[in-house]
LUMDO-35508 format. One line per 3 residues: their letters; for each residue x, y, z of N, C-alpha, C. Coordinates in nm, 2 decimals, m for minus. Layout:
N
A> X Y Z X Y Z X Y Z | ...
***
This chain:
248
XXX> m0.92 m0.24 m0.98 m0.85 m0.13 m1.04 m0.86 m0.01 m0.96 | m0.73 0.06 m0.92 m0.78 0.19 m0.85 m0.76 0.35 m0.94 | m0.85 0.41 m0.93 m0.81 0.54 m1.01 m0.74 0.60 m0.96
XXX> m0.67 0.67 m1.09 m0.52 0.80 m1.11 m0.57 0.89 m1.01 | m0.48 0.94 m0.96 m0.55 1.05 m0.86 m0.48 1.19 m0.98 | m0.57 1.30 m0.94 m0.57 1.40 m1.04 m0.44 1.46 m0.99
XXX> m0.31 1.51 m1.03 m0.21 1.58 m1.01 m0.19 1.71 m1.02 | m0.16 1.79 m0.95 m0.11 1.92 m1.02 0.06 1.97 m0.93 | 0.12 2.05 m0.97 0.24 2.09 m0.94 0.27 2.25 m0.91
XXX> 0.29 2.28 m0.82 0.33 2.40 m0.82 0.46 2.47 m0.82 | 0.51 2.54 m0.95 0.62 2.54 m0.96 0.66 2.66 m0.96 | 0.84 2.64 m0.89 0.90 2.81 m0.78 1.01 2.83 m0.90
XXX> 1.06 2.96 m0.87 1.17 3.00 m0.95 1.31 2.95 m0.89 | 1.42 3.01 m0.87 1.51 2.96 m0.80 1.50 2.87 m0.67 | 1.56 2.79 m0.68 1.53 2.70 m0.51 1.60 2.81 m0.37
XXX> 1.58 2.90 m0.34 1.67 2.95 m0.26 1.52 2.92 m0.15 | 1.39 2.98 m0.15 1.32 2.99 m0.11 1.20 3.00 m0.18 | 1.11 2.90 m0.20 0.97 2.90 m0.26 0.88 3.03 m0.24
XXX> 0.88 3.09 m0.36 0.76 3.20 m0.32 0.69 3.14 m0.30 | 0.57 3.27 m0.21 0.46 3.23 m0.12 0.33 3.25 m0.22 | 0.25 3.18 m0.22 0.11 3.18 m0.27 0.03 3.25 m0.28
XXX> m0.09 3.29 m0.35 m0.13 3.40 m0.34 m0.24 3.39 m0.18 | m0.26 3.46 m0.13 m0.35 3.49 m0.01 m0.47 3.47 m0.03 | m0.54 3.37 0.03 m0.72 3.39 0.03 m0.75 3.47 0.12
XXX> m0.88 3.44 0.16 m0.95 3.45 0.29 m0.98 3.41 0.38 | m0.86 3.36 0.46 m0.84 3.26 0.58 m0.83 3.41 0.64 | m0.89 3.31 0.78 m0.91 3.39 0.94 m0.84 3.31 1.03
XXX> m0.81 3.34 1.16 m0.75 3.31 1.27 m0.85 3.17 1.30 | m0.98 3.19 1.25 m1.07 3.08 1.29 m1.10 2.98 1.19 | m1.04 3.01 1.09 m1.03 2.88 1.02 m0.91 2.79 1.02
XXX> m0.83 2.84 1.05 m0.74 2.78 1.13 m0.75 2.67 1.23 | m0.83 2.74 1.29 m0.89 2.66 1.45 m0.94 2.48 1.38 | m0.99 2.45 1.24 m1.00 2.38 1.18 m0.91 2.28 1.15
XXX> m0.77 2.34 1.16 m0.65 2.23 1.15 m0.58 2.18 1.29 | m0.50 2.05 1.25 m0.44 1.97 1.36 m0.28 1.99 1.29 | m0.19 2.01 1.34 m0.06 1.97 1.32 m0.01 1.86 1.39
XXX> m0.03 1.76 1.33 0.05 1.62 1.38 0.24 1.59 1.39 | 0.27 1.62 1.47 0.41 1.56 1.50 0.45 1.43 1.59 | 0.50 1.33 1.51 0.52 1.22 1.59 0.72 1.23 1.64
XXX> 0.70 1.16 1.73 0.86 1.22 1.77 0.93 1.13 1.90 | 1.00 1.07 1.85 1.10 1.01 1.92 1.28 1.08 1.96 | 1.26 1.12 2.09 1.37 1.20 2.14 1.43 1.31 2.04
XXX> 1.37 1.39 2.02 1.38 1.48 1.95 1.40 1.62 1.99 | 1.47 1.61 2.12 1.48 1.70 2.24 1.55 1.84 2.19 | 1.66 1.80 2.07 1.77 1.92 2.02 1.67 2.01 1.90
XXX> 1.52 1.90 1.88 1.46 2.01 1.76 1.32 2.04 1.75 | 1.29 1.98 1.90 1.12 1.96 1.88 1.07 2.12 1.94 | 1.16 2.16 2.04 1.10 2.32 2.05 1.05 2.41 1.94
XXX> 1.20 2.41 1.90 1.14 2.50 1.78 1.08 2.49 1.63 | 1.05 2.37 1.61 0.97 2.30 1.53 0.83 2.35 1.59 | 0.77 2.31 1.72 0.64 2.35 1.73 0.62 2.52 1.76
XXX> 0.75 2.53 1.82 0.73 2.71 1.82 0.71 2.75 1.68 | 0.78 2.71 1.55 0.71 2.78 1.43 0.58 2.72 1.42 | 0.51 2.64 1.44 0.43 2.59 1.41 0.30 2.69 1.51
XXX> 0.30 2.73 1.62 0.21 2.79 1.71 0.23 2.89 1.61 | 0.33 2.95 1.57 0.35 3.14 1.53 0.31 3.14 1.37 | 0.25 3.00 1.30 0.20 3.02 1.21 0.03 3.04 1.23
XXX> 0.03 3.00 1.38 m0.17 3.01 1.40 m0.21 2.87 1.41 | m0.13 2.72 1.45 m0.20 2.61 1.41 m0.15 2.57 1.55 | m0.28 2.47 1.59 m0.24 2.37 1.73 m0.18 2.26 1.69
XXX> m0.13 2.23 1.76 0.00 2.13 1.76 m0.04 2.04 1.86 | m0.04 1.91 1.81 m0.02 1.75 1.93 0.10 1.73 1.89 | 0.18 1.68 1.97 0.32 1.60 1.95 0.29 1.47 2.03
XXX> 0.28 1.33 1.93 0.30 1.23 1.99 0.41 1.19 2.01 | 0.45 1.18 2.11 0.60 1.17 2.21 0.60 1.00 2.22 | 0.70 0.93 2.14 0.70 0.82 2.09 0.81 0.74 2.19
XXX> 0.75 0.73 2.37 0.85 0.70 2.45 1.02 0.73 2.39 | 1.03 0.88 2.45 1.10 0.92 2.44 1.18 0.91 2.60 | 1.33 0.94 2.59 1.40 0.95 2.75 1.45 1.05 2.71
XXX> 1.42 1.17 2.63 1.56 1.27 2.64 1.48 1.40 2.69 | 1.34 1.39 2.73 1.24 1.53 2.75 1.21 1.57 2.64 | 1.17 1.48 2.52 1.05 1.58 2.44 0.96 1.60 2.49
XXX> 0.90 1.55 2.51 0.75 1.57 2.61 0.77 1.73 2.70 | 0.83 1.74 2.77 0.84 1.84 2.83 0.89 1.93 2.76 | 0.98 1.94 2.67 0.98 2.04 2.56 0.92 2.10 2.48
XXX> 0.81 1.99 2.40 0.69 2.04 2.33 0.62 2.08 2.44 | 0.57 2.04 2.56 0.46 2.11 2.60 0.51 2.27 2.62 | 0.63 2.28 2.64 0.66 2.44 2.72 0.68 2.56 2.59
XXX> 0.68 2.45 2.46 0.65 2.55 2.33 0.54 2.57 2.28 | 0.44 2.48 2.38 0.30 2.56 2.35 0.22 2.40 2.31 | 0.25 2.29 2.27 0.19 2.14 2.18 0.10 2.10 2.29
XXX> m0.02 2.03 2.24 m0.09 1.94 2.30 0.01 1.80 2.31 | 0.04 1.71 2.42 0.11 1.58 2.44 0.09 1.49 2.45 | 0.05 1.39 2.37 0.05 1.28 2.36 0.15 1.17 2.43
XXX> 0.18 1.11 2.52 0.31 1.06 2.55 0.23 0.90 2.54 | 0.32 0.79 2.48 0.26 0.66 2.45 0.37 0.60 2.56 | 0.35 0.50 2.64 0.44 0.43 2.71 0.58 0.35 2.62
XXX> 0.65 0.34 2.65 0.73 0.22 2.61 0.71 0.06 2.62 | 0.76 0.02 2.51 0.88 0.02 2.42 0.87 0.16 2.34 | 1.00 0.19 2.26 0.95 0.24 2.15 0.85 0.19 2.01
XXX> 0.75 0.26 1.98 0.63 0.20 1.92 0.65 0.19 1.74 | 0.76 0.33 1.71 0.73 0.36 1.57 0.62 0.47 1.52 | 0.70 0.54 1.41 0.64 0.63 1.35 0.54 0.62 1.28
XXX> 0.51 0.50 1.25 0.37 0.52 1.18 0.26 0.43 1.31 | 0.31 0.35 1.40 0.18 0.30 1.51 0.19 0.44 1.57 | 0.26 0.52 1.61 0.22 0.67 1.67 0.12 0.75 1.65
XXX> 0.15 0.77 1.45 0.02 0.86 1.42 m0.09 0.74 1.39 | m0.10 0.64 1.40 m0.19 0.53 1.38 m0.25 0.59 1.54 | m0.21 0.57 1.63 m0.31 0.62 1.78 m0.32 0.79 1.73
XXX> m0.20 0.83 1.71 m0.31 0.97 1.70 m0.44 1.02 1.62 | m0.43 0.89 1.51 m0.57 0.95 1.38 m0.70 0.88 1.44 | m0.67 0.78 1.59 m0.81 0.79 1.61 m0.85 0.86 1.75
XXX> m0.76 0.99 1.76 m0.82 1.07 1.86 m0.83 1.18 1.82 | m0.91 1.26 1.70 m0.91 1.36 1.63 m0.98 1.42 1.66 | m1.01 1.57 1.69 m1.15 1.60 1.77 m1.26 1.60 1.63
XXX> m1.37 1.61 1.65 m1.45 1.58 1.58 m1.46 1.71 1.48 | m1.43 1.79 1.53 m1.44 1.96 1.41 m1.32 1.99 1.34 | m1.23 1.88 1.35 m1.11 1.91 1.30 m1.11 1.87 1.12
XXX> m1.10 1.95 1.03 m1.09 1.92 0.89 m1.01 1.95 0.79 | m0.87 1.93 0.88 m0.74 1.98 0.80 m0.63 1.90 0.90 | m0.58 1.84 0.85 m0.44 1.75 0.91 m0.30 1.76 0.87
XXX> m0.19 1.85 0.96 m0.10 1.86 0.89 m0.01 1.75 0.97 | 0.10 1.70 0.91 0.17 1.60 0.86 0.34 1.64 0.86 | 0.40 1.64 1.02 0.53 1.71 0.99 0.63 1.59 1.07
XXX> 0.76 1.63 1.03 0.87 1.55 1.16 0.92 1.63 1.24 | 0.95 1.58 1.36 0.99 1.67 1.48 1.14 1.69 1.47 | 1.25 1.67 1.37 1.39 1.63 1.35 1.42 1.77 1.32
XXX> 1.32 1.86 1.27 1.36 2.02 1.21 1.39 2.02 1.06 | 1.36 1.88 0.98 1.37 1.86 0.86 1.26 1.91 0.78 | 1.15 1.94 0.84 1.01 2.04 0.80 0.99 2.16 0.86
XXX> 1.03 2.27 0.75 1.02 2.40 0.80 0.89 2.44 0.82 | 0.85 2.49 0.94 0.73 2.54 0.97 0.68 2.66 0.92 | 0.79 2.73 0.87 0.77 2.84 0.75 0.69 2.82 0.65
XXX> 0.69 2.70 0.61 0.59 2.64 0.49 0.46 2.64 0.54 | 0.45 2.63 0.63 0.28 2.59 0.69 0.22 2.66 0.62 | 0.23 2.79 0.57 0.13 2.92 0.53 0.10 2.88 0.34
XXX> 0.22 2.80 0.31 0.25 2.74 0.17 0.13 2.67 0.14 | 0.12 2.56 0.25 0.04 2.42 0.21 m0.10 2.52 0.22 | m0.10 2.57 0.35 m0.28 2.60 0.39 m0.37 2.67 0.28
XXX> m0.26 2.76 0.19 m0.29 2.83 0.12 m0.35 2.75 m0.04 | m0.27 2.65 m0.07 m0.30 2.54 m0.14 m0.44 2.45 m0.11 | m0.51 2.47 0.00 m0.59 2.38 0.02 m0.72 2.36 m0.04
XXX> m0.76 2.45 m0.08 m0.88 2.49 m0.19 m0.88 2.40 m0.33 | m0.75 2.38 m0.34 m0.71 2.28 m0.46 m0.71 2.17 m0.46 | m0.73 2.08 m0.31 m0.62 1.96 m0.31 m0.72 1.92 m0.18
XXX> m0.72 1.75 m0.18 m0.74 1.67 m0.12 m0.63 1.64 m0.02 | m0.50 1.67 m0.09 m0.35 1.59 m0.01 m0.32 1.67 m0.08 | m0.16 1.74 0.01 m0.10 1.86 m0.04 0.04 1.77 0.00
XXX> 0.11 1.74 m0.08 0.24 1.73 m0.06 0.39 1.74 m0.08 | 0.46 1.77 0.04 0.61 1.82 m0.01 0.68 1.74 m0.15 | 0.75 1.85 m0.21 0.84 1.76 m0.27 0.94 1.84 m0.26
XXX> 1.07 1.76 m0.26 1.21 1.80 m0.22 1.29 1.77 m0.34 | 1.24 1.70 m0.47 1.31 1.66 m0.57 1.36 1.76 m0.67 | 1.26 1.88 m0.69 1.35 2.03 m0.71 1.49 2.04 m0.66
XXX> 1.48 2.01 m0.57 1.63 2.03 m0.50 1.71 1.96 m0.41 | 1.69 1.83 m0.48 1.73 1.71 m0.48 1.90 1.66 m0.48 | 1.94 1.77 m0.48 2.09 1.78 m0.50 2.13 1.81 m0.36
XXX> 2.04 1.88 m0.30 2.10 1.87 m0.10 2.05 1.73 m0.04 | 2.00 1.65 m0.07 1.99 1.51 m0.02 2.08 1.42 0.00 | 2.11 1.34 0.06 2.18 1.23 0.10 2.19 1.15 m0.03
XXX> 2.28 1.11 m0.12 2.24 1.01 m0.23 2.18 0.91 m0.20 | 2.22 0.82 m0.09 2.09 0.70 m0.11 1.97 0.74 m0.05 | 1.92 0.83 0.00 1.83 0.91 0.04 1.75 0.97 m0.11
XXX> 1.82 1.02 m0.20 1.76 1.06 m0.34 1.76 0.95 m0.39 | 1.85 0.82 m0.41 1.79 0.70 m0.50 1.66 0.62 m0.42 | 1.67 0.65 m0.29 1.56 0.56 m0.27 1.45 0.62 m0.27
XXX> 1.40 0.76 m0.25 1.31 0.82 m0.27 1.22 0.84 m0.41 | 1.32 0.85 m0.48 1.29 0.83 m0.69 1.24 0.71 m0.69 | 1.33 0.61 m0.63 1.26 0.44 m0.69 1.12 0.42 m0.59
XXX> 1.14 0.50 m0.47 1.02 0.42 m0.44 0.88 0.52 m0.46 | 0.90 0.65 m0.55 0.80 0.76 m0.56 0.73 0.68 m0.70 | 0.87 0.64 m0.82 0.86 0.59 m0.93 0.72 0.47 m0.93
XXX> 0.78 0.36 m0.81 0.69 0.26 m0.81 0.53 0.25 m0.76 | 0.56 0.38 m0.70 0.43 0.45 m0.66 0.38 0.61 m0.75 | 0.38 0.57 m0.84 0.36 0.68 m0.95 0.19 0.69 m0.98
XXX> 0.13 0.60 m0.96 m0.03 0.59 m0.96 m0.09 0.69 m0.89 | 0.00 0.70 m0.76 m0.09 0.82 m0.69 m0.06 0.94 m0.69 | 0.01 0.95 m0.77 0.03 1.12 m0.83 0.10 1.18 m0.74
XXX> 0.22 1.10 m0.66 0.27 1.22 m0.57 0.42 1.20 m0.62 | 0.49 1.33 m0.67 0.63 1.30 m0.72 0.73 1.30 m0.61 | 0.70 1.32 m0.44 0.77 1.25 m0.36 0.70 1.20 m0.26
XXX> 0.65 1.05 m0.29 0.60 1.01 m0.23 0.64 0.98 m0.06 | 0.78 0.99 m0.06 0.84 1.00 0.08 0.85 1.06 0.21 | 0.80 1.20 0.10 0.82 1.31 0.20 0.73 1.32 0.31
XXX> 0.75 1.33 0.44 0.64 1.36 0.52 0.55 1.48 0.58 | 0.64 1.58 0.49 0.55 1.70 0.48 0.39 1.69 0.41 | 0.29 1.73 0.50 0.19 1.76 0.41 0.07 1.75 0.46
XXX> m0.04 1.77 0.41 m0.18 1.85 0.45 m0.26 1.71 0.38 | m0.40 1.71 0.45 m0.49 1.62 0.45 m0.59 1.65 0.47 | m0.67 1.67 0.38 m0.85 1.67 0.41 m0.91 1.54 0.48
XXX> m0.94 1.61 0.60 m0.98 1.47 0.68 m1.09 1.42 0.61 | m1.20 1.48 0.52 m1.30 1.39 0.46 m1.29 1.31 0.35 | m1.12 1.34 0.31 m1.10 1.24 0.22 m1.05 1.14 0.27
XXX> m0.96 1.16 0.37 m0.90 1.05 0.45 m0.98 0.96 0.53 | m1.11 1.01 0.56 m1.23 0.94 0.64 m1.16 0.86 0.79 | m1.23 0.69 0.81 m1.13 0.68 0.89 m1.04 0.57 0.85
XXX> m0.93 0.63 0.77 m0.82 0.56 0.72 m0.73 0.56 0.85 | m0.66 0.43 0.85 m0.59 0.45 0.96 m0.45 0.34 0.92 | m0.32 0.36 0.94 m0.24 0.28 0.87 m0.20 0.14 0.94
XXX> m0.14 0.06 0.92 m0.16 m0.04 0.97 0.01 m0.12 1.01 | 0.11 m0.01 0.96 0.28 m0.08 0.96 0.28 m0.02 1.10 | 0.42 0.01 1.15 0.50 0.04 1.28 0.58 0.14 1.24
XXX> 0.70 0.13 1.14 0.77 0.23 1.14 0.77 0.31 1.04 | 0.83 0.31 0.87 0.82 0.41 0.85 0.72 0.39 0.75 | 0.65 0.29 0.75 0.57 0.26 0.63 0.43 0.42 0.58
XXX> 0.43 0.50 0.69 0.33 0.57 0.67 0.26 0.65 0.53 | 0.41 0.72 0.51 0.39 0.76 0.35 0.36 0.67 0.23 | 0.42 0.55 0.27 0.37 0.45 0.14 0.26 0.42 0.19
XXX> 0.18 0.38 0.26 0.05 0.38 0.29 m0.05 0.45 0.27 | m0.01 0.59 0.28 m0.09 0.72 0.25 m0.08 0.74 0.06 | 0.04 0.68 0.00 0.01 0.72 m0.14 m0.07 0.62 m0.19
XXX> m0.05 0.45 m0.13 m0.10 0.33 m0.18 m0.27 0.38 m0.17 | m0.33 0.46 m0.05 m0.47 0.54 m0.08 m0.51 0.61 m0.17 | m0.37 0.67 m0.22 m0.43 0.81 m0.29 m0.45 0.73 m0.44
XXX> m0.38 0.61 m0.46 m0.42 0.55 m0.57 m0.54 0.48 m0.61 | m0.53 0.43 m0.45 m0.71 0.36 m0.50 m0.81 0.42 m0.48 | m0.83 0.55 m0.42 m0.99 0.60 m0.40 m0.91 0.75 m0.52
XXX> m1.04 0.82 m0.55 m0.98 0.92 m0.58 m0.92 1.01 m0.50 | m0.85 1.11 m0.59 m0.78 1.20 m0.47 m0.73 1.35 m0.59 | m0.74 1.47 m0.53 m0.69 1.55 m0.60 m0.56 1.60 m0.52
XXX> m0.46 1.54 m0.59 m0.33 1.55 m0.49 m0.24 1.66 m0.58 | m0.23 1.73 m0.51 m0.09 1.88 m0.54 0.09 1.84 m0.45 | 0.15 1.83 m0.53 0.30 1.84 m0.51 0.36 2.03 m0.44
XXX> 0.38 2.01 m0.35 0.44 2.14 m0.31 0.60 2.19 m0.32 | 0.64 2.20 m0.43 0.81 2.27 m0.36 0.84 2.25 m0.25 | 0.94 2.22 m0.17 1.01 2.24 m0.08 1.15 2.23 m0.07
XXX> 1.21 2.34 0.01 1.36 2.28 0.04 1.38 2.13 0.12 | 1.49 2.06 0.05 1.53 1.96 0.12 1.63 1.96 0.25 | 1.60 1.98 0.34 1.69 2.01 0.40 1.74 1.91 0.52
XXX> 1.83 1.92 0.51 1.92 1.80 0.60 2.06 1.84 0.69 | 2.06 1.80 0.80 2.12 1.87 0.90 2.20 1.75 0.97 | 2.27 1.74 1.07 2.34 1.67 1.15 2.27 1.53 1.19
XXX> 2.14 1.61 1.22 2.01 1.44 1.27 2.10 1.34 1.28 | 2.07 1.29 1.33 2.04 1.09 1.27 1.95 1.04 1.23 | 1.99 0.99 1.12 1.84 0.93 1.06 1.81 0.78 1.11
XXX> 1.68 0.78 1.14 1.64 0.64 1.27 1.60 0.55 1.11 | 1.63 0.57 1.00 1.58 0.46 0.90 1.71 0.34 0.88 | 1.60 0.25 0.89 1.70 0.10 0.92 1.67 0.03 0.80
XXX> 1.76 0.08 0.67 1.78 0.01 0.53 1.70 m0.10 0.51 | 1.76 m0.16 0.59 1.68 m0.29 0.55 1.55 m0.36 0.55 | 1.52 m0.30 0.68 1.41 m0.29 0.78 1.36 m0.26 0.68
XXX> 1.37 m0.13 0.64 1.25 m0.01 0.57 1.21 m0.06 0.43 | 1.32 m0.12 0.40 1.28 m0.18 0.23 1.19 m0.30 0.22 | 1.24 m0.41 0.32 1.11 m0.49 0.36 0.99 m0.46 0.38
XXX> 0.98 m0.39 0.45 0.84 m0.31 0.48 0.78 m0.24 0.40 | 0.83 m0.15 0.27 0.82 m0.11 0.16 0.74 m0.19 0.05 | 0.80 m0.32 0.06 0.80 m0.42 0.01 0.66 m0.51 0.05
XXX> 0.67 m0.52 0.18 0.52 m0.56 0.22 0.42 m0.47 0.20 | 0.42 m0.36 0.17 0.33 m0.28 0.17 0.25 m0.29 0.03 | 0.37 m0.27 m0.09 0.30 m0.30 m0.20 0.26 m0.43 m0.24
XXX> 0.31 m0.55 m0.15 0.22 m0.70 m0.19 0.11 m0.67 m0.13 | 0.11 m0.63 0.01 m0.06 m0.62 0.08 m0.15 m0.56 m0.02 | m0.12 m0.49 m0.05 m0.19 m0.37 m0.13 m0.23 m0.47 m0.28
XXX> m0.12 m0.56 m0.34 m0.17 m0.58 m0.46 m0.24 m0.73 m0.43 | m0.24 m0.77 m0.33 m0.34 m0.87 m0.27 m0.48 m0.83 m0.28 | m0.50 m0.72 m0.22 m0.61 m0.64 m0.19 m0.68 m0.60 m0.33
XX> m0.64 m0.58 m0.42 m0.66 m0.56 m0.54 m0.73 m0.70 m0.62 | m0.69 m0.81 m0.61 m0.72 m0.93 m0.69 m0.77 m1.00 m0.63
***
């Protein structure tokens, strides 16, 4: 049996833009305590300015450059990111940050959790960090405003948050979001491509976890989305038989 993880929500007024939280006592040097994780396959049209908001919020940036051929690599580095580049084949978004969670420097005790596509505004950074005092795992949710989504993008994200409702995250999809590395210990995931978020909630249900939902805009732009329907639902699928194996 794994325990509920404790829930809370934080809720905005109009969706135009999530007010901002109230201010602690963060310094320039507690900061120095977080990692911004971006994993990124040719993401050349968005990865600049993705990590440029991310430097001008005060946080270091690795970009795992997921044998890319279009120059992300060279892009994130000249906006400022630590580079990761993994050789080819293409590897997948979750074997990516699978190599990057076991090179974490050892003083690092805040993990943020973004995509390189420009689908996670780096404006939020200041959102989650501020939330952190609260929460184990701080995570987006886009279902407030769930009406700018792709429809099968909003049904598949409902059914598969629904079936993962134990771990207290009302989008379990989203890949926005913050991580106390001492909760996460050394969790490390074990799919290829997009299994990562279902892996990270299928955690948050069996150890405890005090997980917070964060507002966010959904926001969706020209991209291409690299998710392969079928692919992803099998995998989806495998994830919660492993998991309920594991259990019995």
């Amino acid at each position: 049996m794994f325990a509920p993880s404790s829930t809370a929500s934080i809720l905005s007024g109009p969706f135009d833009r999530p007010a901002p939280l109230a201010s602690g006592l963060d310094t320039p040097s507690a900061k120095s305590l977080a990692l911004v994780l971006i994993p990124a396959h040719n993401e050349a049209a968005s990865i600049g300015r993705v990590v440029l908001g991310c430097r001008h919020a005060g946080f270091t940036v690795r970009v795992i450059d997921d044998a890319s051929n279009d120059g992300t690599a060279l892009l994130a580095g000249r906006a400022g990111a630590e580079v990761v580049t993994l050789a080819g084949p293409h590897h997948g978004k979750t074997a990516a940050l699978h190599h990057a969670l076991a090179q974490i420097p050892n003083e690092t005790e805040w993990l943020f959790f973004l995509d390189g596509d420009g689908q996670h505004d780096p404006c939020d950074l200041e959102r989650f960090w501020e939330a952190r005092h609260r929460a184990d795992l701080v995570v987006g949710n886009r279902l407030p405003d769930a009406a700018r989504m792709p429809r099968l993008r909003r049904w598949t994200n409902r059914t598969m948050s629904a079936l993962l409702r134990r771990s207290g995250l009302a989008d379990s999809q989203c890949g926005y979001r913050l991580v106390r590395r001492a909760w996460l210990g050394c969790w490390r995931p074990a799919g290829r491509h997009f299994q990562f978020e279902t892996e990270m909630a299928l955690l948050a249900a069996q150890r405890p976890c005090r997980a917070l939902n964060l507002p966010i805009l959904a926001t969706y732009g020209r991209e291409e989305s690299k998710i392969v329907p079928w692919r992803d639902a099998l995998n989806f699928a495998h994830c919660l038989l492993r998991h309920s194996c594991r259990e019995q």
